[in-house]
N, C-alpha and C positions, 0 to 999 in steps of 0.2 A: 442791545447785546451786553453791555455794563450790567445791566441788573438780573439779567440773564443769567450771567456767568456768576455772580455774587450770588444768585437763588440758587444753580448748581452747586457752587460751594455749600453754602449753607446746607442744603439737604445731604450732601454727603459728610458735613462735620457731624449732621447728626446721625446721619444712619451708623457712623466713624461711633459715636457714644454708643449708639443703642447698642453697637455689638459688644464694646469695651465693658457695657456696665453688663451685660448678659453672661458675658463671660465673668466678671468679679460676682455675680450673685448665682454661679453654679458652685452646689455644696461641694467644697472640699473634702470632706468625711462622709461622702459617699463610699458606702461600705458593702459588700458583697456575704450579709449574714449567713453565717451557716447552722443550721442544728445539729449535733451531736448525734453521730450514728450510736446505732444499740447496741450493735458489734463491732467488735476492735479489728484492725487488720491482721492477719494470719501467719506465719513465714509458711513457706511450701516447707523447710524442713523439721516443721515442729506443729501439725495440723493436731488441731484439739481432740479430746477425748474425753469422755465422764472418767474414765478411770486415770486418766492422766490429768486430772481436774484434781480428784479424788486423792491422789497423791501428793500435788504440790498444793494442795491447799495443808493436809496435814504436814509436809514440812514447813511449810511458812507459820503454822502455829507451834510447832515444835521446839521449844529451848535447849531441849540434849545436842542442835547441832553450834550451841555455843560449850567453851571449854568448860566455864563451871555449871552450866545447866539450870541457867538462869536469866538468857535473852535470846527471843526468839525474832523472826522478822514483825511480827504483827508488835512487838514491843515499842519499837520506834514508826510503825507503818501498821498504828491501830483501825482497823476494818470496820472495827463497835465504833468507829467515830468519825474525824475527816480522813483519816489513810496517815495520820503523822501521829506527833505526841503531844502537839501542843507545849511544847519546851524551845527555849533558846537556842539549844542545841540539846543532843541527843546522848544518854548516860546507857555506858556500854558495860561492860562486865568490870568488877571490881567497884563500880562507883565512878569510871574513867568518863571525861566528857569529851565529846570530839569537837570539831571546830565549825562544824556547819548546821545549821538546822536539817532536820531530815522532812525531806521535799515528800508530799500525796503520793501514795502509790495507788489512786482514785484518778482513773483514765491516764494512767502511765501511759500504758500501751499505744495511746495516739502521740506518744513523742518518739521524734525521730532520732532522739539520743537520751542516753540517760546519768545522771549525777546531775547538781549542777554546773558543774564542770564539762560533764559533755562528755566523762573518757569512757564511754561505755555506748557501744552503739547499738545495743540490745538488750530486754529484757533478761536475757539468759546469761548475757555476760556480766549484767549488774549484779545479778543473783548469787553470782561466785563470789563477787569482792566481799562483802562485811561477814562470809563465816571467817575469813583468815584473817580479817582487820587485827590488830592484837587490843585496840581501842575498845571495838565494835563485840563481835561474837568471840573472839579472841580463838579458833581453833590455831596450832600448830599449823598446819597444811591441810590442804584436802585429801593427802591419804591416810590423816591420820582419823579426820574427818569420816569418810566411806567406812573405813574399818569400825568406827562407831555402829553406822546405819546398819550394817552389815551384821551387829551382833548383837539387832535389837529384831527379834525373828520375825514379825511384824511386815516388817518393811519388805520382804521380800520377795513376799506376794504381792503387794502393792506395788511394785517397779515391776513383774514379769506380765502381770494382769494389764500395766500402761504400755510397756514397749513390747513386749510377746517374746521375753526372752530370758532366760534363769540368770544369764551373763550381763543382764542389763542394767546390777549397781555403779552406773558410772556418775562421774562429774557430769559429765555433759547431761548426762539423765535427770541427776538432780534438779539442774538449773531449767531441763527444759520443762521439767513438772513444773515447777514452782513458778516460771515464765505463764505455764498453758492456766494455771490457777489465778494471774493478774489479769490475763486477759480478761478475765468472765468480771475483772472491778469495775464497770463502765456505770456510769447515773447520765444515764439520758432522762428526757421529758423537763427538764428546767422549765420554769414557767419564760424564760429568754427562750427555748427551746418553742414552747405552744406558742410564742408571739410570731416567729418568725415564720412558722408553719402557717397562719393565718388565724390564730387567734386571737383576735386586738386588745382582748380583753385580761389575757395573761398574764400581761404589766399595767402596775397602775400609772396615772400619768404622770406621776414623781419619776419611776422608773423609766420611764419612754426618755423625758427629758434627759435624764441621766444617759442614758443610751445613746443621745445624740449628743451630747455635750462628751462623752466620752470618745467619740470619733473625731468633732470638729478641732478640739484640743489635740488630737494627735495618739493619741493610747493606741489604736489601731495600727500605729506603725512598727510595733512589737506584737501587740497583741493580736494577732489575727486569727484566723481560720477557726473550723467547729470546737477545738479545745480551747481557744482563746492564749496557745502557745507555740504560734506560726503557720506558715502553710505547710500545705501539703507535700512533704520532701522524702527524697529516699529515706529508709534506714538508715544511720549511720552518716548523714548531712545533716549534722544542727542546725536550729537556727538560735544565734547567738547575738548579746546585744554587749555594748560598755556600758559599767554601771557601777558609778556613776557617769554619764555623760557627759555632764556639763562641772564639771569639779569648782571646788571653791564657796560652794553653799556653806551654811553653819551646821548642815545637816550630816556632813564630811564627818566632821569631829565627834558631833551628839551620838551617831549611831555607828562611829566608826569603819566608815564604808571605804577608806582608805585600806586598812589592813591586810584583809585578804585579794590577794595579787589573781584569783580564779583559774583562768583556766592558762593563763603564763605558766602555773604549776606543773600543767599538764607538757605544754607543746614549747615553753621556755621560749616561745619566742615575743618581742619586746611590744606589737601589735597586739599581746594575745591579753596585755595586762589591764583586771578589773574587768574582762567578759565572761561573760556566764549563759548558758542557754535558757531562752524565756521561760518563766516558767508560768502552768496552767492558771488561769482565772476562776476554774469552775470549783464549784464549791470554796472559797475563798472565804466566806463569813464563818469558816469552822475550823481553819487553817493555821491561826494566831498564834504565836507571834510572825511577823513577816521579816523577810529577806531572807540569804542566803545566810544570815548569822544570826537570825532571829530580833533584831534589834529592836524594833517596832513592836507597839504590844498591841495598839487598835490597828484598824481598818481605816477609819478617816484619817489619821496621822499617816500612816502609808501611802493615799491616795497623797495628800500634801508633797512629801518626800519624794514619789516619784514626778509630780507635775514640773515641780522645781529642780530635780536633778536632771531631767531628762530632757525636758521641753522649757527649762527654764521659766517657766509660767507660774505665780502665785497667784491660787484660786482664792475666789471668794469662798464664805461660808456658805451659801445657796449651790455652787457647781461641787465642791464636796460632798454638800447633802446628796444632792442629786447622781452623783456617779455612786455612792456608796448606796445608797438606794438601788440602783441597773446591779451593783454586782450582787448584791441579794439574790435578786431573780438568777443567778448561776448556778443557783443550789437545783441539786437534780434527786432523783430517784434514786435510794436505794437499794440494789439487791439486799435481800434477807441474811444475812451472814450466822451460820450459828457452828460453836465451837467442838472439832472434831474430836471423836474418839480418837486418841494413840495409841500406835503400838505399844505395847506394854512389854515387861522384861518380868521373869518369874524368880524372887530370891536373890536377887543379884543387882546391882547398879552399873551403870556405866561410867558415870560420872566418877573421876576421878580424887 
């Protein structure tokens, strides 16, 4: 009975391991990949149209809706390249810089808030803020604004032909053109994209590697869903991270990630200080300089920065390689973008 009960023990200490270690060698960075739809999501109040495409694509090239007629959206959210500037931050009318870098407008429309701040929970609302910036496009207001649009003749078939209405130069028109114009920015087929689809051969195995070391480290805990800029949430519910996370790096100082207080800016309240909403991973190798102040001039120094602010981990040279290698493969497809006619004015300027 002694050896009995000692053999019972025994077999259940081990069967007591076999489950403990099954359980410690289930992957933690098990990850639920997703591919990047073709199509952006809709609102029911602002359903797409060629001719409301057609419109907000030419105001978004357009400069006459800045005051000196000399910064248009595509100026800081160039379409010929990653959807920004490739600048620290972004140089608005007069020469003036503002204080943030200006974020991809390259699969915006899969984010469920927009700035990085987050105070915009739509396309159409972001679309208003930088004509009135005095930084940015610098107009007076937006009636001073419309009355421009309004006395370039041009336009005015353009907004009756999208909304089916002669009375339809409004703000909200504007913005919902220039909204239905981002939509159509999407780069799907990423070679991340053909992998997860069932291509195995999409990434090479640098990049596989990278891909799985970019989950087991934790990047996945921000980074998730088809945009690689959270899941899938209403309209107007961010998903927002602190950043830095883990304060007290050397990396605090070098890139001064202390300074801007983020979206506290916005909602003043004392939780809200140093968060910002995630922002996209996709096309990331064309995006440079990184963060919300442009701080970072590469890619692998970024990946460093965040492993260490966020997760407190300092990577080797080999898991750098390797995640800067996965985010490569983010680069996607681009639509053809080619630059529209404008309405034109005859003998006369508007610009003041």
């Amino acid at each position: 009975m002694i050896f009995g009960s000692l053999n019972l023990r025994f077999k259940t200490m081990k069967l007591l391991q076999g489950l403990l270690l099954s359980v410690m060698t289930v992957p933690v960075y098990a990850v639920q990949w997703q591919s990047l739809p073709e199509t952006a999501p809709i609102p029911a109040d602002n359903l797409q149209s060629d001719a409301k495409i057609t419109l907000g694509k030419a105001l978004f090239f357009d400069p006459r809706l800045s005051s000196t007629g000399t910064i248009s959206c595509n100026s800081c959210h160039n379409v010929m390249l990653g959807g920004e500037d490739n600048r620290p931050v972004s140089v608005g009318i007069e020469g003036q810089k503002g204080g943030r870098s200006a974020p991809t407008v390259w699969n915006s429309a899969f984010l469920s808030v927009q700035f990085w701040d987050g105070r915009a929970a739509t396309l159409e609302v972001q679309a208003q803020g930088p004509v009135t910036n005095p930084i940015e496009m610098g107009m007076k207001d937006w009636d001073v604004t419309m009355q421009r649009l309004k006395s370039i003749p041009g336009y005015a078939a353009l907004f009756q032909s999208a909304f089916g209405d002669k009375m339809s130069m409004t703000v909200e028109n504007t913005a919902k053109a220039i909204a239905s114009y981002e939509r159509t920015l999407i780069t799907p087929n990423a070679p991340y994209d053909r992998y997860v689809q069932g291509d195995k051969k999409a990434l090479s195995p640098q990049q596989v590697k990278g891909m799985k070391t970019f989950a087991k480290i934790g990047c996945t805990t921000c980074h998730v869903g088809a945009n690689f800029s959270g899941p899938n949430l209403p309209i107007g519910t961010g998903w927002f991270m602190k950043f830095p996370t883990i304060a007290g790096s050397t990396y605090d100082k070098k890139y001064r990630l202390m300074e801007d207080l983020g979206r506290y800016d916005v909602t003043q309240k004392i939780a809200d200080k140093h968060v910002w909403r995630v922002p996209t991973l996709r096309n990331i190798v064309l995006t440079a300089p990184y963060f919300h102040n442009g701080a970072v001039n590469s890619l692998t120094e970024a990946v460093r920065v965040m492993a260490k602010t966020q997760l407190n981990k300092a990577l080797s040279h080999e898991e750098v390689e390797d995640i800067v290698a996965f985010l490569k493969g983010l680069t996607g497809e681009f639509p053809e973008q080619t630059m529209p006619r404008l309405p034109g004015m005859t003998g006369i300027s508007v610009i003041d």
